[in-house]
C-alpha positions as CSV (number, residue, x, y, z in Angstrom):
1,X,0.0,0.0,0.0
2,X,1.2,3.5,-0.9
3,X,-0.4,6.5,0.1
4,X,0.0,9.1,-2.7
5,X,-0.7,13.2,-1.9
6,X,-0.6,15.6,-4.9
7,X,0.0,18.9,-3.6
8,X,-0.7,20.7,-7.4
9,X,-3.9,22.2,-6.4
10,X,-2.6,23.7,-2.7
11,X,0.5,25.3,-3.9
12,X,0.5,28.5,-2.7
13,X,-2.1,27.7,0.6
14,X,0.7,27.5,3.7
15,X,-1.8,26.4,6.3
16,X,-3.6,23.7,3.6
17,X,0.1,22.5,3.0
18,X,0.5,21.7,6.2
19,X,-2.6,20.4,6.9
20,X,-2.5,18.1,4.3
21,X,1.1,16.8,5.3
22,X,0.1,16.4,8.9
23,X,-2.9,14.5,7.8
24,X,-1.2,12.2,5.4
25,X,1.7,11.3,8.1
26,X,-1.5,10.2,10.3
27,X,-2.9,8.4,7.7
28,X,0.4,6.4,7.1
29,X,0.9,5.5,10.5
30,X,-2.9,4.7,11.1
31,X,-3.2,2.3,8.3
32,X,0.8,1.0,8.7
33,X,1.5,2.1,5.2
34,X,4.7,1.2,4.6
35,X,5.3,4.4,2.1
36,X,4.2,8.4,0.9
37,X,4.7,9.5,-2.4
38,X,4.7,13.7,-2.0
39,X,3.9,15.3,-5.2
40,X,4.7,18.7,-4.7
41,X,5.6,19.1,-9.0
42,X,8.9,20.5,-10.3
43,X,8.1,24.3,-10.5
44,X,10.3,26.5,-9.1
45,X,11.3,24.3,-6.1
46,X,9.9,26.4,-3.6
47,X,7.3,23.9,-2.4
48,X,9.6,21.0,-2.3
49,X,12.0,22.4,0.2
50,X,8.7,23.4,2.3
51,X,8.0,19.9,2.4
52,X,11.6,19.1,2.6
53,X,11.4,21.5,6.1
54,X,8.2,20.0,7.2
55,X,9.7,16.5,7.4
56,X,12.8,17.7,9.0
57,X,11.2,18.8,12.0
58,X,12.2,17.0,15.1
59,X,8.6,16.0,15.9
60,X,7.9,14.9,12.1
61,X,11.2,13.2,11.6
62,X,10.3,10.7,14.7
63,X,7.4,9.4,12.7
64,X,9.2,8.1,9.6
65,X,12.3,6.1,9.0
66,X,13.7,8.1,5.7
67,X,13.0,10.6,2.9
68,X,14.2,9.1,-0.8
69,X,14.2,11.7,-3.5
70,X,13.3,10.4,-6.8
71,X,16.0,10.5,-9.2
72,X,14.3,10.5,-12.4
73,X,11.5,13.0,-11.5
74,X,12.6,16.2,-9.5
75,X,8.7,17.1,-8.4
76,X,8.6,13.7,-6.3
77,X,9.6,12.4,-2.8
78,X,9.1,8.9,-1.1
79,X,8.4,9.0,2.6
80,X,9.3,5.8,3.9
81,X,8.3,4.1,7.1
82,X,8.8,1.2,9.2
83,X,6.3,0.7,11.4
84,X,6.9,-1.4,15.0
85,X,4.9,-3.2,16.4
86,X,4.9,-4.2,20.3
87,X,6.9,-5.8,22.2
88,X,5.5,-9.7,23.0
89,X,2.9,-9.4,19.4
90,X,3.6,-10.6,16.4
């Protein structure tokens, strides 16, 4: 299962950017989705490194296991996650 966001149609909408990140990450660890695919397009760049910050925050960053940027498409990062589960449950 990959979870996919497009982030074409929320560009230039701060708050809607990272509303739609924050929601996304939940989703991932809710359903134990074992990657994201962040389309944030190739533009200018501008939104990839504000999605590029978003992940890096201390709080974020504890939720995933690493960011893979795609080589053949600029406007495309993987979020990828391993997901634990407790102690004594298999």
């Amino acid at each position: 299962m990959k979870l996919v966001l497009d982030l074409h149609d929320i560009y230039n909408k701060g708050r809607d950017i990272e509303r739609a990140l924050n929601d996304i990450m939940a989703e991932a660890i809710a359903k134990k989705a074992p990657m994201i695919e962040i389309i944030p397009g190739k533009g200018s760049g501008a939104l990839k490194k504000t999605v590029l910050r978003f992940l890096e925050q201390k709080e974020v960053k504890a939720l995933y296991h690493r960011v893979e940027k795609d080589s053949k498409n600029f406007g495309r990062l993987f979020v990828h996650f391993k997901h634990t589960t407790p102690r004594g449950r298999r």
